[in-house]
MILUMMAR-995715 format. One line per 8 residues: their letters; for each residue z, y, x of C-alpha. Coordinates in Angstrom, 3 decimals. Layout:
N
a = Z:Y:X; ... .
//
This chain:
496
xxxxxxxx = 74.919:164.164:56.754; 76.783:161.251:56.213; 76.491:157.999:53.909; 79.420:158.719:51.628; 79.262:160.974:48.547; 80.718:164.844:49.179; 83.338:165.388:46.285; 82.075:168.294:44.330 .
xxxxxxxx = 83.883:171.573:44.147; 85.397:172.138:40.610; 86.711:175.439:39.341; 90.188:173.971:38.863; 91.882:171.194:39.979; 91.078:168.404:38.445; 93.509:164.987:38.888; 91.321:162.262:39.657 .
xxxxxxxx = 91.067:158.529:37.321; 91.872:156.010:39.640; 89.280:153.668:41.729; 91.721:150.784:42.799; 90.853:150.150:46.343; 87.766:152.897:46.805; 89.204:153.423:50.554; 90.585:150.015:51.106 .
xxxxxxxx = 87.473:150.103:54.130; 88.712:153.736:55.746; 90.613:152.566:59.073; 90.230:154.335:62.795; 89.205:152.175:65.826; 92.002:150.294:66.685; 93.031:150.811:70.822; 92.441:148.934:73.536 .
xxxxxxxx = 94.248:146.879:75.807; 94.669:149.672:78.428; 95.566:152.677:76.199; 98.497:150.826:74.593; 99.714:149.247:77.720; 100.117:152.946:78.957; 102.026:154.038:76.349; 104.306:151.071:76.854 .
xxxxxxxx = 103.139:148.207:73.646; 101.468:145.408:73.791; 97.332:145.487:74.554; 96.989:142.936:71.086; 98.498:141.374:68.221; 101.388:139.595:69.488; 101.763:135.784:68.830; 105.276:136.604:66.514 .
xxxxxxxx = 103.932:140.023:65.536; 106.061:139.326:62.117; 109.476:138.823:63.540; 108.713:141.740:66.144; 107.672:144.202:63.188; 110.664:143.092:61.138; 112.707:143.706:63.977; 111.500:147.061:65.011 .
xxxxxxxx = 111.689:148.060:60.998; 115.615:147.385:61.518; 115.883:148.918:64.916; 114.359:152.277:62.892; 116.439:152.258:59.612; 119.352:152.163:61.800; 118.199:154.337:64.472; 116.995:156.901:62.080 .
xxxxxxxx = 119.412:157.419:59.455; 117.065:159.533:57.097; 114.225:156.702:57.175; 116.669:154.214:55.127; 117.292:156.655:52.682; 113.849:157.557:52.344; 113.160:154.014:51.845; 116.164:153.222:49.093 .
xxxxxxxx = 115.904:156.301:47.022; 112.486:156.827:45.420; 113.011:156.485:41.697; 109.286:156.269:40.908; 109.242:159.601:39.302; 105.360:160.469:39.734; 106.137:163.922:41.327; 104.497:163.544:44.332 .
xxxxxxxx = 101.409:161.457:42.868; 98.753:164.270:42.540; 100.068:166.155:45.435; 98.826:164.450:48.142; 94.946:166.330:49.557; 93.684:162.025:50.121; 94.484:161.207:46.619; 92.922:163.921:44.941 .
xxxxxxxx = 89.821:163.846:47.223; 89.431:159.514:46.876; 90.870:158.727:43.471; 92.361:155.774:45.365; 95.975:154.894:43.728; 97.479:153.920:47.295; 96.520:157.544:48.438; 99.466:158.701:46.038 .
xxxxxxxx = 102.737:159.129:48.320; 104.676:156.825:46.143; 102.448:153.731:46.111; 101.375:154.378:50.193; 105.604:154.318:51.276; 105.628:151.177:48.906; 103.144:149.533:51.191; 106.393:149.801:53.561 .
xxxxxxxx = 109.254:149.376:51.457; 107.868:146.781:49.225; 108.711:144.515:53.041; 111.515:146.397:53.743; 113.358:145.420:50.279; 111.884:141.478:50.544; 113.687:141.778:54.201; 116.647:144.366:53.511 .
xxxxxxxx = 118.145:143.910:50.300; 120.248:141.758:48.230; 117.958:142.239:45.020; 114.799:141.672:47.617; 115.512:138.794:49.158; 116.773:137.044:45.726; 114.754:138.496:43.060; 111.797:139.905:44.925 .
xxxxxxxx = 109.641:139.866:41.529; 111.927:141.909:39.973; 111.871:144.973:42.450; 108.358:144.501:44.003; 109.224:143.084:47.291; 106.654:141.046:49.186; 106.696:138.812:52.616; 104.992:140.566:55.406 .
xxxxxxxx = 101.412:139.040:55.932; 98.122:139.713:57.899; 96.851:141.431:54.217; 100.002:143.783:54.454; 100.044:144.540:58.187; 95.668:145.381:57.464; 97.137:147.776:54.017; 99.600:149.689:56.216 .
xxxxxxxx = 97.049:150.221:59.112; 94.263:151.589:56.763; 96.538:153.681:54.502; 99.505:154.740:56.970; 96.325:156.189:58.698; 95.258:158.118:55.619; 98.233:160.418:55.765; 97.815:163.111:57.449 .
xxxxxxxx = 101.870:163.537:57.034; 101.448:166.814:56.230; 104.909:166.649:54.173; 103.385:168.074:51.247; 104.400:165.964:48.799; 107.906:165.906:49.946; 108.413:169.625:48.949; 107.950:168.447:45.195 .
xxxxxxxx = 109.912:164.700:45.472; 113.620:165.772:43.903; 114.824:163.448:46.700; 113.372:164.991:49.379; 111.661:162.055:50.899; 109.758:162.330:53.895; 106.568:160.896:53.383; 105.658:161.811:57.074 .
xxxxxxxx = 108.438:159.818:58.413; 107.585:156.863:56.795; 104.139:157.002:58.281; 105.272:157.843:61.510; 107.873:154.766:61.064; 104.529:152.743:60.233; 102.660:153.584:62.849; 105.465:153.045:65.371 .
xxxxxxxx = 105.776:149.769:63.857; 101.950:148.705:64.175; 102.208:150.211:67.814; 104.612:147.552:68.551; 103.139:144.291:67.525; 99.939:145.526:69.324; 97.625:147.357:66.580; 97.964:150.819:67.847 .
xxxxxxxx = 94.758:153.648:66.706; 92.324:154.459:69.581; 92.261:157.808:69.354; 96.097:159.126:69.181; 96.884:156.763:71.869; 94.215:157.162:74.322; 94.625:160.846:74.195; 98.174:160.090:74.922 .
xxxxxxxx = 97.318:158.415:77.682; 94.805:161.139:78.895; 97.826:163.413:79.036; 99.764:161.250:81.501; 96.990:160.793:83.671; 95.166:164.360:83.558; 97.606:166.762:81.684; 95.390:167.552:78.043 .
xxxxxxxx = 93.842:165.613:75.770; 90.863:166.127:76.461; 90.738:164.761:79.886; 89.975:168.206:82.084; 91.141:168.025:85.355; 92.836:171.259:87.018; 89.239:172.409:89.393; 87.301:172.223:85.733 .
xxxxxxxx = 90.168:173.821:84.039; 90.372:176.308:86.932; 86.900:177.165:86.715; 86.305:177.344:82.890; 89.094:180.451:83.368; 87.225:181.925:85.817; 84.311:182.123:83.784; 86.002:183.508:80.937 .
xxxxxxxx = 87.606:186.331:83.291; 83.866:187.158:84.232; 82.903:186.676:80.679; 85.216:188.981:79.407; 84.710:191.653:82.000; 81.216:191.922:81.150; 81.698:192.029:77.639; 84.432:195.187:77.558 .
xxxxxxxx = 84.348:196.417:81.153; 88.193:195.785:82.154; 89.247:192.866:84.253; 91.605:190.335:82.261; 92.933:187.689:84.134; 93.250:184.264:83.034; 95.984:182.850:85.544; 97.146:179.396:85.970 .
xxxxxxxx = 99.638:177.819:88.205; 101.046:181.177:89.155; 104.395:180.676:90.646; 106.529:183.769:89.566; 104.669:184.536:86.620; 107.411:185.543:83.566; 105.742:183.485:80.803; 104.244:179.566:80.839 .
xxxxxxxx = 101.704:179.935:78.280; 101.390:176.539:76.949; 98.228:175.967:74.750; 96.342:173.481:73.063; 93.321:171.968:75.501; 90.847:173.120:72.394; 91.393:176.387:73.575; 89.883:175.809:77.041 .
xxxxxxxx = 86.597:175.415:75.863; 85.444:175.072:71.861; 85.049:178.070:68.931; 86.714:179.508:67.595; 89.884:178.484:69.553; 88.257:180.420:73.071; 88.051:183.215:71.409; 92.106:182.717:70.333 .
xxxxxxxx = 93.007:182.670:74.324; 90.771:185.383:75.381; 93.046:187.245:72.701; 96.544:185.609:74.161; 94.874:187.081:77.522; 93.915:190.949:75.940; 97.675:190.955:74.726; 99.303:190.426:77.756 .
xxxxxxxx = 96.931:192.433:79.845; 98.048:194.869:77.232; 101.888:194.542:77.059; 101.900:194.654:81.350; 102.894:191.400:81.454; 102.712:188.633:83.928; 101.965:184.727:83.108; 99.961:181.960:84.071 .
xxxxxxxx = 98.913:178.699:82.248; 100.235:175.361:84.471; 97.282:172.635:85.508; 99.685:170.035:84.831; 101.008:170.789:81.562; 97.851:172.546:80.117; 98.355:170.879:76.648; 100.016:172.188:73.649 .
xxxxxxxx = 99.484:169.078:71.120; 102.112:166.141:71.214; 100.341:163.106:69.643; 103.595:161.125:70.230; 104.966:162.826:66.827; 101.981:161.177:64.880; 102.469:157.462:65.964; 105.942:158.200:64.992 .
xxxxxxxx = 107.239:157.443:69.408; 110.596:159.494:70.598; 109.865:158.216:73.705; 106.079:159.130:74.299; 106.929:162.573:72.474; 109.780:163.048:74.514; 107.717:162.145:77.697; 104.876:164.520:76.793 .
xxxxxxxx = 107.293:167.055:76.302; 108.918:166.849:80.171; 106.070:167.764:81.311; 106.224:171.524:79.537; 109.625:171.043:81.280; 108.956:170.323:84.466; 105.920:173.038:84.482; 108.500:176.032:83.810 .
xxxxxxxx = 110.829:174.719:86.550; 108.365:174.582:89.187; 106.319:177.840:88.314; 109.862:179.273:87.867; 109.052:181.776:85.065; 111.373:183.067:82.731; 109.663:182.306:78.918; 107.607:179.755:77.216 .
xxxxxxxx = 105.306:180.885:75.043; 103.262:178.260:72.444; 99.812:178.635:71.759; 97.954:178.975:68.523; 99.033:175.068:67.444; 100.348:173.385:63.750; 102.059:170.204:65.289; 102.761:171.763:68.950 .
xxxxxxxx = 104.913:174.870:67.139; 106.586:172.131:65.200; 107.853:169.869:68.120; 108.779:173.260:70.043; 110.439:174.646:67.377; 112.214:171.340:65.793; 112.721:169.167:68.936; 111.682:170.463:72.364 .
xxxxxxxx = 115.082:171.724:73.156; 116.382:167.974:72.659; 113.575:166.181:73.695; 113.700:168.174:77.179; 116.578:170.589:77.354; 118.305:172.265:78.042; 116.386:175.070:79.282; 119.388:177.074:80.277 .
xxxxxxxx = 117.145:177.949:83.299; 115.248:180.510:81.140; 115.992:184.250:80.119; 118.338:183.513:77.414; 117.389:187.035:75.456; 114.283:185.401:74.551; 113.801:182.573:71.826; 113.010:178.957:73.088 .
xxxxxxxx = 109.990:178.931:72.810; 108.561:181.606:71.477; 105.026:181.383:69.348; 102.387:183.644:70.405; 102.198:184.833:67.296; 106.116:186.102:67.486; 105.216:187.661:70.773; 101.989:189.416:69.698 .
xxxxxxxx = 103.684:190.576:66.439; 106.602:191.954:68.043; 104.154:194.667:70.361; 102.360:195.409:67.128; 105.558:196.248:65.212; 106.865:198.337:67.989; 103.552:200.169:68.675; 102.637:198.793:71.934 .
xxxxxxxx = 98.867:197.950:70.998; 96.144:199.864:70.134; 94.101:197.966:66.939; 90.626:199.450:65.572; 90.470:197.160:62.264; 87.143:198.121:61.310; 86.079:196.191:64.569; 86.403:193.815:61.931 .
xxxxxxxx = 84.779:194.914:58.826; 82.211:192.357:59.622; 84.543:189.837:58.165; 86.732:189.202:54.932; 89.424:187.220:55.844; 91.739:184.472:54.378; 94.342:182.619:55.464; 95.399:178.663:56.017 .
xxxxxxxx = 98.781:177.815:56.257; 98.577:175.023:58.658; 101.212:172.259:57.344; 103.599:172.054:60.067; 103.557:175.587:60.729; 104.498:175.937:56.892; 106.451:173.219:55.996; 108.252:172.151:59.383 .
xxxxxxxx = 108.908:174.943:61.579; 109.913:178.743:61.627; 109.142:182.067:63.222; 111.080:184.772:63.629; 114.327:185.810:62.936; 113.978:185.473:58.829; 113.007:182.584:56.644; 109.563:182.325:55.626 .
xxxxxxxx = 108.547:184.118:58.788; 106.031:181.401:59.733; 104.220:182.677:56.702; 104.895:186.617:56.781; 103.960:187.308:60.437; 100.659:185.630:60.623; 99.424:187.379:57.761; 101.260:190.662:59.167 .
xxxxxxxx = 99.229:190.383:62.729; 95.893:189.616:60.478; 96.201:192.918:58.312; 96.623:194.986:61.752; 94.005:193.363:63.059; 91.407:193.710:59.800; 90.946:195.958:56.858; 89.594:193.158:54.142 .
xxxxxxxx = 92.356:190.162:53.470; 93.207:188.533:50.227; 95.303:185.572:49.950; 94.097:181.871:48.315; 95.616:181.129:45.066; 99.620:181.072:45.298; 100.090:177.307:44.267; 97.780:176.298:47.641 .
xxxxxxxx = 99.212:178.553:50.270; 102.799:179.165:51.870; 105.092:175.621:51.547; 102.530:174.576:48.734; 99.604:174.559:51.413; 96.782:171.837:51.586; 96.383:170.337:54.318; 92.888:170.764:56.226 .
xxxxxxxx = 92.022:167.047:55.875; 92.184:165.916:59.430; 95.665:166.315:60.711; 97.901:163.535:61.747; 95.818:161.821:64.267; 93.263:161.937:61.755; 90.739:164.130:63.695; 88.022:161.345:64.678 .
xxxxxxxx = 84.324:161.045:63.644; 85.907:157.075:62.623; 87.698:158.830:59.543; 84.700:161.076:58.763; 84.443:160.014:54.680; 88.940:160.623:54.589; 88.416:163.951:56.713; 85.660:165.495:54.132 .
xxxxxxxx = 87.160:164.068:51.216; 90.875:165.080:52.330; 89.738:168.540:52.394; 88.684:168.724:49.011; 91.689:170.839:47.651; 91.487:173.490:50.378; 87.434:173.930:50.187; 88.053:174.454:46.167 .
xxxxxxxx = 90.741:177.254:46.518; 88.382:178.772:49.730; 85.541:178.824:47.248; 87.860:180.818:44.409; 88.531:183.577:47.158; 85.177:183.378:48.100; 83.681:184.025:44.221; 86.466:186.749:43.458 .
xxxxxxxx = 87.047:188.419:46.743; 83.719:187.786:48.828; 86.112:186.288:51.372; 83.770:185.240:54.648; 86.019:184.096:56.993; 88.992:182.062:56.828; 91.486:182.623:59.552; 94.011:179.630:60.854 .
xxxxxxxx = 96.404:179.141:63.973; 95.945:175.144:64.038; 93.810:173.621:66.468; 93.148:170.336:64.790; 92.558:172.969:61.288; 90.281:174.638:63.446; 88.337:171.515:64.535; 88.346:170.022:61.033 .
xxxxxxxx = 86.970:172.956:59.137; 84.020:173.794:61.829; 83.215:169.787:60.811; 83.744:169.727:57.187; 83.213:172.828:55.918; 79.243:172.194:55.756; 79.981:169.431:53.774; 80.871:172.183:50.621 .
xxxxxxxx = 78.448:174.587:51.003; 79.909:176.562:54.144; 78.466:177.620:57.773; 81.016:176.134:60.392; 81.791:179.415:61.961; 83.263:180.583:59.035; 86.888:179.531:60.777; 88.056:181.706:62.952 .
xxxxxxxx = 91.766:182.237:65.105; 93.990:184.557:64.186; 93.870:186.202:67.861; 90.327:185.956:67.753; 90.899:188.783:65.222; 93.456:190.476:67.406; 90.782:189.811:70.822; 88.182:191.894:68.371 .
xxxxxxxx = 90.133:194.828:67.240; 92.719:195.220:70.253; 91.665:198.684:71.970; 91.981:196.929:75.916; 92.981:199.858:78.310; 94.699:202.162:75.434; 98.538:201.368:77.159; 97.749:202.369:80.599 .
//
């Protein structure tokens, strides 16, 4: 399948001896002219590029107060060194948090600091060259910043940031990556990532209306740009077309045909994802995030609801109210926004749906925590509910679940492997590799439990396991959504 070796899956974890540079040649596409001159950076490396990184490094350690401290307070511990999914997949020493943020601060304390710019030996600070600036764009690109290792660091630091800070950086002296910025860009100009304009979008809904009619005999409506409706479903673009995610919005759909509820998907802000929070940009997340605005004020409904999305649900949660707030304009008895999940478990928990589980006794499930769902974000009104109410809405919806091992799920969750802006057939080797950690404790649940299906609420997950998880041994439909499971056992009609 690919020329690159397929770790192999070990019964434990096993911490990898290092191979100094082994992904040294792992780097995405970098973007043309016209995707970062729409995003607002320069279409190639600029003539000064030095000066302008140094000066955009200063802009964001005083912009960003946490991004200083993450940069001045690492200790060199070794905590975070064989928690990181790249690492343990590559045996590559820069894949280990610590060493990868050094890439960053080794310049920042040559640039910064007393000690750095006297004694530079002495604390590992180095002058910013062409070799650094080619280090940070391979291995700021082989984080997914997936913020695992920051839940072991004593300090706290936020790997992720310092990516994001890296990226940002590279953005602005003109060596942005192809595929997080053109799919920016498609946003602006179409309204998804992937580029569908509102007649395809419109008709791919249509079908699934007729689709879905035929398959259980009721009509369910899939609306969009429904002025009046009371929810703005916003959802990522995945869902549109691709399995398993389909089958997760024909299940949004059963549930609010169920609950008597009116809402509509919007044309012009018919994607969930926010790319901007992976090349580290306030200004392009902010701007992707007007448009969710701007859809709800001009469809005039009364709730935002969030698809089944890892990195969406963390920029609604964390930052959409002050990226594009305030959204005093909505029913204030509901949360802004609300996951679909939240919604979904709420009728279940008061009795408003019908579920037949053994509709899905075809399956034995597990169950990904997807890393900004688990590490980043919330749901409900308790902590940990971004970890209680999936699994909650699963076991209504199925009578065979068991959990993966308890030091690889909840905050201690792998990533899939392709998060981050990592999702692109350019990263293939990182992507299959990255997921090492979650195909081992899959195949442990698979051994003990006969586990057949594992169940996520990430889109990128989604799309990186149906890729990778040949690669151990796996069929690709083995993923599934978590409302695909709620679109299977959800008795349609029951309510009425």
């Amino acid at each position: 399948m690919a020329d690159f070796e397929t770790p192999e899956l070990k019964e434990y974890p096993v911490i990898p001896h290092l191979q100094e540079g082994v992904m040294a040649h792992s780097k995405p596409f970098v973007a043309k002219e016209e995707f970062q001159e729409s995003l607002g950076f320069p279409g190639e490396l600029v003539d000064n590029w030095e000066q302008v990184a140094l000066d955009k490094m200063q802009e964001l350690t005083g912009k960003y107060r946490g991004f200083q401290v993450f940069l001045d307070s690492c200790v060199k511990c070794g905590a975070c060194t064989d928690k990181c999914h790249y690492y343990l997949g590559t045996s590559d020493p820069k894949n280990m948090p610590v060493a990868r943020q050094d890439l960053l601060r080794k310049v920042y304390r040559r640039n910064f600091t007393f000690a750095g710019k006297y004694f530079p030996k002495l604390v590992g600070a180095v002058d910013l060259t062409k070799e650094v600036l080619d280090d940070w764009y391979s291995y700021f690109h082989q984080c997914s910043q997936c913020r695992r290792c920051s839940v072991y660091c004593p300090y706290g630091i936020d790997t992720a940031e310092i990516s994001m800070a890296a990226r940002e950086i590279m953005d602005c002296v003109g060596v942005g990556q192809k595929y997080c910025n053109e799919i920016i860009g498609k946003v602006y100009k179409i309204g998804n990532n992937l580029g569908l304009p509102q007649p395809a979008l419109v008709d791919t809904l249509e079908g699934l209306e007729e689709e879905v009619e035929e398959d259980i005999g009721v009509k369910v409506r899939f609306p969009v740009d429904e002025k009046g409706a009371e929810i703005l479903v916003v959802t990522p673009s995945a869902d549109f077309f691709a399995e398993p995610h389909v089958d997760g919005l024909i299940g949004y759909a059963k549930v609010f045909h169920e609950a008597g509820i009116s809402w509509t998907l919007s044309s012009y802000a018919s994607e969930a994802a926010n790319f901007g929070m992976f090349i580290g940009s306030y200004e392009n997340m902010r701007k992707v995030s007007l448009r969710i605005r701007e859809a709800a004020l001009d469809l005039g409904v009364k709730r935002i609801v969030m698809g089944e999305c890892g990195h969406a649900w963390r920029v609604a949660y964390s930052f959409l109210n002050t990226l594009a707030g305030p959204f005093d304009f909505l029913d204030p008895n509901y949360p802004v926004p609300q996951h679909i999940l939240e919604f979904t478990h709420d009728l279940i928990q008061r009795g408003a749906l019908t579920m037949d589980k053994s509709a899905n006794d075809d399956m034995v499930l597990t169950y990904h925590d997807s890393c900004n769902v688990a590490r980043a974000s919330r749901m409900g009104s308790k902590p940990g509910g971004q970890f209680t109410i999936p699994r909650d809405v699963i076991r209504a919806s199925c009578n065979h679940f068991y959990d993966m091992p308890q030091d690889t799920i909840h905050e201690a969750t792998y990533c899939c492997g392709g998060g981050g802006g990592l999702l692109t057939d350019d990263l293939m080797e990182l992507r299959v590799k990255g997921a090492l950690p979650r195909m081992e404790a899959l195949k442990q649940v698979v051994e003990e439990h006969g586990v057949t299906h594992m169940a996520a609420i990430c889109a990128i997950c989604k799309s990186q396991f149906s890729k990778v998880l040949p690669y151990y041994g796996f069929t690709m439909d083995s993923i599934v959504s978590v409302h695909q499971l709620v679109s299977n056992a959800i008795v349609v009609g029951s309510k009425q």
